[in-house]
C-alpha positions, 0 to 999 in steps of 0.5 A: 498549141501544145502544152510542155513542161520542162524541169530546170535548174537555174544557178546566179553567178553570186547568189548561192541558192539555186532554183530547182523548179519546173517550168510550162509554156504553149507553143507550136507543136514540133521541136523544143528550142532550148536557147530560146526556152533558156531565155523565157524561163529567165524572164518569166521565173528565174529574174523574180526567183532570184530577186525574191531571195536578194531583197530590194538592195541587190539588182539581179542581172539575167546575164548572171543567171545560168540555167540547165534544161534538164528535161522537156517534153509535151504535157498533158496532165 
């Protein structure tokens, strides 16, 4: 398994704040899925990020979330 790193930015169709963040996961080596890294990062990051700053009144749906892959690539550090 490989380590990578992926620097994101993550936008609510509502919401007016951004996420701007960096993300790391394991798999596989070889080619980086984009779609499926998109969706991993909305579970795993985005949802609480934006549920945090809505409060308890607001439920955050994924499909509003939009995120920017910006980069990614294997990590070593």
């Amino acid at each position: 398994m490989t380590l990578y790193i992926a620097q994101f930015t993550a936008k609510h169709r509502i919401i007016q704040i951004e996420e701007n963040s960096i993300f790391t996961w394991r798999q596989e080596s070889g080619e980086i899925d984009t779609a499926l890294l998109e969706d991993k990062i909305k579970r795993e990051s985005s949802i609480h990020f934006f549920s945090m700053v809505a409060g308890n009144n607001y439920p955050v749906d994924p499909d509003d979330i939009s995120i920017t892959i910006w980069r990614a690539e294997p990590f070593s550090g």
